[in-house]
C-alpha positions in Angstrom: 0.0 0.0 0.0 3.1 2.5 0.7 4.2 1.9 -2.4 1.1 2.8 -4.4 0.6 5.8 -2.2 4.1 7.1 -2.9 3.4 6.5 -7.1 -0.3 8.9 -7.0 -2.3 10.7 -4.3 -4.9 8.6 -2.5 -7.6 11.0 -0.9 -9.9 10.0 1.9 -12.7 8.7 0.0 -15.9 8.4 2.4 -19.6 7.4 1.4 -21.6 10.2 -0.2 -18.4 12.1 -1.8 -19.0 13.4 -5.5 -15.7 11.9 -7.3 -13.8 12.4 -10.5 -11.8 9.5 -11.8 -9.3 9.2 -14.9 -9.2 5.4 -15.4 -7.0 3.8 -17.8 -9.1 1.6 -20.6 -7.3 -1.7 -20.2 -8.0 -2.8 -23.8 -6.1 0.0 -24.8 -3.2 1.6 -22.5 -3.1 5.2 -24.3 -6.9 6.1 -23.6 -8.0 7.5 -20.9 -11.6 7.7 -19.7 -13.4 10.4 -17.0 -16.0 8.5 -14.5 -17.5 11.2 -12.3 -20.2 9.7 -9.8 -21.1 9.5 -6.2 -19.2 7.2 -3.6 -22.0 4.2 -2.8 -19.9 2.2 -0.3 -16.5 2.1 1.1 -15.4 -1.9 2.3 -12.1 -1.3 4.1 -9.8 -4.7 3.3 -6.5 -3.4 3.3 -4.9 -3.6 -0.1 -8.2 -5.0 -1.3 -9.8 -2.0 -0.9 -12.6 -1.0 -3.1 -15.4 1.6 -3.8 -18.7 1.6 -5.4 -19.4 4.3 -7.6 -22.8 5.5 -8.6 -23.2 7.5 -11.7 -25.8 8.3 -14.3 -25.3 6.8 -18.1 -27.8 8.1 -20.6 -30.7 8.9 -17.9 -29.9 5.2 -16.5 -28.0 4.8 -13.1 -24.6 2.9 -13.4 -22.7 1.1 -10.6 -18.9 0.6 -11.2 -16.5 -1.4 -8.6 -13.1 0.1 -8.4 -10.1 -1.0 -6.4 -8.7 2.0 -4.6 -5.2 0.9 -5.1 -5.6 0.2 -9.2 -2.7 1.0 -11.5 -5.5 1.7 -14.1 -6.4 4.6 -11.7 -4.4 7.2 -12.7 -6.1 10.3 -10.6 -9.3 10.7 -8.1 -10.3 14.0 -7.7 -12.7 14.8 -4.7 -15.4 17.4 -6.6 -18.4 17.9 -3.6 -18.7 16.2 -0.2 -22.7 15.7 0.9 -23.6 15.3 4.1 -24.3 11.6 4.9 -25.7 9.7 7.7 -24.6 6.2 6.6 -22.4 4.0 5.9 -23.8 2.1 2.4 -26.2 4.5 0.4 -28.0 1.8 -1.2 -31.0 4.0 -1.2 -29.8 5.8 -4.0 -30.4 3.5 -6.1 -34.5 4.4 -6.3 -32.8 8.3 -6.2 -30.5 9.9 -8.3 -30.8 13.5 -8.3 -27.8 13.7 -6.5 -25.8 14.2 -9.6 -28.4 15.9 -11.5 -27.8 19.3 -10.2 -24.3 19.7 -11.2 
């Protein structure tokens, strides 16, 4: 884990965060794609650490599970934090206006 912190800034990702990722294609190495969506859930497991990320695709909501310490990750960019009272916000899956405003 040091030595994936050392190579790229990790930020504190928490539930309920509005993030901004720049993700490495892994059929192809030189493209880069931009995955902005909210932070669904957090598991803490070390150097299996992951994050569930809510966004909306075309009107339709879209769950992606990344691995915090991915190579393909290249950046994570904390855009808004909302105020959250738990710890898995599976309820947004029936509501998505979250990301609508911006």
């Amino acid at each position: 884990m040091q030595e994936v912190s050392t190579q790229r800034e990790i930020p504190d990702i928490k539930p309920g965060y509005i993030v901004q990722l720049k993700v490495e294609v892994p059929e192809n190495k030189r493209r880069i794609s931009i995955v902005k969506g909210i932070v669904i859930t957090r598991p803490n497991a070390g150097l299996n650490t992951t994050f569930r990320l809510r966004r909306l695709v075309a009107g339709v909501g879209v769950e992606s599970l990344f691995p915090l310490y991915s190579p393909n990750i290249e950046e994570i960019k904390v855009l808004d934090k909302k105020k959250v009272r738990r710890a898995k916000l599976y309820y947004l899956r029936d509501k998505m206006n979250a990301l609508k405003k911006q």
